[in-house]
C-alpha positions in Angstrom: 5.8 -20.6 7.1 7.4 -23.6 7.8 8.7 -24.1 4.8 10.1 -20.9 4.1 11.4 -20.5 7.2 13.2 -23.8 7.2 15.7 -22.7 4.5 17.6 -20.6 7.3 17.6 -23.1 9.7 15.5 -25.4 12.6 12.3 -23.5 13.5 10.5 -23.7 16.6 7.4 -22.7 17.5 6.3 -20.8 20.7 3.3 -20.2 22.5 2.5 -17.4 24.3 2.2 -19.3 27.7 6.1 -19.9 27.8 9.1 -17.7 29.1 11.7 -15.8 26.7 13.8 -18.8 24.6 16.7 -16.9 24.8 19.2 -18.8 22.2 16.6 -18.0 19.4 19.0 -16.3 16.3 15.7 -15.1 14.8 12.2 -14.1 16.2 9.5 -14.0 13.5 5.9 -12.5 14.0 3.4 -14.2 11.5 0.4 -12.9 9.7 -3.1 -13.4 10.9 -5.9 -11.3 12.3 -6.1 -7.6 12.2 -4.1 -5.8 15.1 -6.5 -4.3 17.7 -7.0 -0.5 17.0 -7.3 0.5 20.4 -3.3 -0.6 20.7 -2.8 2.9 18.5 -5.6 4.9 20.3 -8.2 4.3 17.1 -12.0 3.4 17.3 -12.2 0.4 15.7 -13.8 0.3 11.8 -16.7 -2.0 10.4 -14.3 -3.8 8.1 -11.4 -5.4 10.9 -11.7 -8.6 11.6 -11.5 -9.9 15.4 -8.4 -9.8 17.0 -6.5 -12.9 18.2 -6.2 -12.7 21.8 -3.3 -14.9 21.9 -1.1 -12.4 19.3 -2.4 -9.6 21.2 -0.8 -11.0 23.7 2.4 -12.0 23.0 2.7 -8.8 20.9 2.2 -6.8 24.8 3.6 -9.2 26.9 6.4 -11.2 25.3 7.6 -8.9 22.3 8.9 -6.0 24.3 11.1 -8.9 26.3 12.3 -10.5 23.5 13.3 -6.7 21.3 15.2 -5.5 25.3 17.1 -8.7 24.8 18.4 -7.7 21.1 16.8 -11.0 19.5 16.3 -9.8 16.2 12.5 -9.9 14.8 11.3 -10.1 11.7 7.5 -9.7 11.3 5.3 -10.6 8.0 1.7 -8.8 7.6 0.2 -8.7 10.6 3.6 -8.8 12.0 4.7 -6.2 10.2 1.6 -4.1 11.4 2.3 -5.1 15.0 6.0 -3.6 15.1 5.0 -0.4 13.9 2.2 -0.1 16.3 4.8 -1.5 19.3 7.2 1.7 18.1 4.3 4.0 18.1 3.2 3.7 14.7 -0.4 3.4 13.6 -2.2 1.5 11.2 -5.1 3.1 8.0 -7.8 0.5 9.1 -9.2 -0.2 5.3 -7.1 0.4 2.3 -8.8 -0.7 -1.1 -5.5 -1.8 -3.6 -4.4 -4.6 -5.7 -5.3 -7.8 -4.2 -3.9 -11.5 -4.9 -7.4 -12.8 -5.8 -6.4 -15.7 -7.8 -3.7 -17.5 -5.2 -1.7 -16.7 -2.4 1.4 -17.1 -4.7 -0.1 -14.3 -7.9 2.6 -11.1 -7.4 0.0 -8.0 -8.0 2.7 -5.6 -6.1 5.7 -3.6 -7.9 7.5 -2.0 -5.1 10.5 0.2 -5.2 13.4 -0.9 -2.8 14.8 2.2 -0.1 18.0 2.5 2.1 19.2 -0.9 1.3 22.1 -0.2 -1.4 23.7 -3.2 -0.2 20.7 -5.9 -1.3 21.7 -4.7 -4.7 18.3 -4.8 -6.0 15.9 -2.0 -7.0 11.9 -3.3 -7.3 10.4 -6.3 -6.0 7.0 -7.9 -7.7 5.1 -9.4 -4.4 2.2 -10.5 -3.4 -0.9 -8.4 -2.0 -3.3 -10.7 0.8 -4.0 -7.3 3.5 -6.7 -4.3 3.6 -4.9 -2.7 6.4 -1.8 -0.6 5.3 1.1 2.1 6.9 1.0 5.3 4.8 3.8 7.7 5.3 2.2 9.7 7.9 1.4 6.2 10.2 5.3 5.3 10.3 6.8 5.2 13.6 9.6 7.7 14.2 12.5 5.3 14.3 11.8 3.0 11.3 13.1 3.6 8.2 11.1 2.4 5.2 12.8 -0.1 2.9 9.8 -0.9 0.5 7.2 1.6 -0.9 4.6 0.9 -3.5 5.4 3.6 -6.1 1.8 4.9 -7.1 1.0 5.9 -3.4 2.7 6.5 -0.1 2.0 2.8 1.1 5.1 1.1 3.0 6.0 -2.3 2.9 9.0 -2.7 4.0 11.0 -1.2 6.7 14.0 -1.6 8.8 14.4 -0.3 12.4 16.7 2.7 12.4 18.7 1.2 15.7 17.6 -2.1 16.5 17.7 -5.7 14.4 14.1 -5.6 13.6 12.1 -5.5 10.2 9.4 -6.1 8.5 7.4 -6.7 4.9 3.6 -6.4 4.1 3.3 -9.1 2.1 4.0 -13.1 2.6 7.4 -13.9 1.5 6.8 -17.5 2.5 4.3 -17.9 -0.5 6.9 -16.4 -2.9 10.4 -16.7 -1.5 11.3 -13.5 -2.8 14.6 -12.2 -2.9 14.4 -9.4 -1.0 12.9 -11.3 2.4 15.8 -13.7 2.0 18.4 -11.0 1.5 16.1 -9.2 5.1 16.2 -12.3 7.3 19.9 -12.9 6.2 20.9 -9.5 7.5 18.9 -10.0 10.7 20.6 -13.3 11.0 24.2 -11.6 11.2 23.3 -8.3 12.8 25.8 -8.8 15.4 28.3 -9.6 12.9 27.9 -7.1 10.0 27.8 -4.1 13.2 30.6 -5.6 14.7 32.7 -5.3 11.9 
């Protein structure tokens, strides 16, 4: 993450104990644990791992101050799961699909690029290191989806309808892909590009 992130500028890392940094340009919610199902009113399956009480955390506590304050947030797996379930999306708690089984790094995924004309790209090759997927139906109402594998209704990719906050599936920071630079850039000037 580090390294990824570095490429757009100094990175700092927070815990969950401290207040709201509010100069941060860039908010980004990692990967990790499954997200806990109860947080979209689901009993939870025999294949989720055990939440991480610190992410659970920050994602009830600290996310919703940071998103009222406009910091834009970009979230990566887990992340990305996180955000839907904060908009009052859910999650399909076991999804059996193409997984990166021989590294991190192996691009299994061929996903077609939505509502982003301005990226100028159509398909992305990425990545695959989740079981737990958004499906059309588990989409939360004001996110509009940006990346869709193209054999099934999965989502990876989406950008909120209103707000300066999106999201991938996948782990751009194993790949450096062009479309999660070409995301975080956009979220980086938010303020800019609507101002104009």
């Amino acid at each position: 993450y580090l390294n990824f992130l570095n490429s757009f500028g100094n990175v700092q890392i927070l815990s969950p104990q401290q207040d709201v940094v509010e100069n941060l340009d860039l908010l980004v919610l990692p990967g990790g644990r499954d997200v806990n199902p109860l947080r979209y009113g689901q009993i939870p399956g025999f294949f989720n791992s055990e939440p991480n009480s610190l992410l659970e955390y920050f994602d009830k506590v600290k996310l919703p101050k940071y998103i009222e304050r406009g910091i834009p947030v970009f979230g990566i797996c887990r992340g990305f799961q996180t955000l839907n379930v904060f908009f009052g999306g859910s999650l399909e708690q076991n999804y059996v699909h193409e997984y990166s089984t021989k590294s991190r790094h192996e691009l299994v995924h061929d996903l077609i690029v939505l509502n982003m004309p301005e990226f100028g790209i159509k398909r992305v090759k990425t990545n695959s290191i989740h079981h737990q997927v958004i499906k059309e139906n588990d989409l939360a109402q004001n996110l509009i989806k940006t990346l869709q594998h193209p054999k099934d209704d999965v989502i990876e990719g989406f950008l909120h309808n209103e707000l300066p906050v999106a999201g991938v599936q996948y782990h751009p920071e194993e790949i450096f892909d062009e479309y999660s630079i070409k995301m975080i850039n956009y979220l980086l000037n938010y303020e800019k590009t609507e101002n104009v």
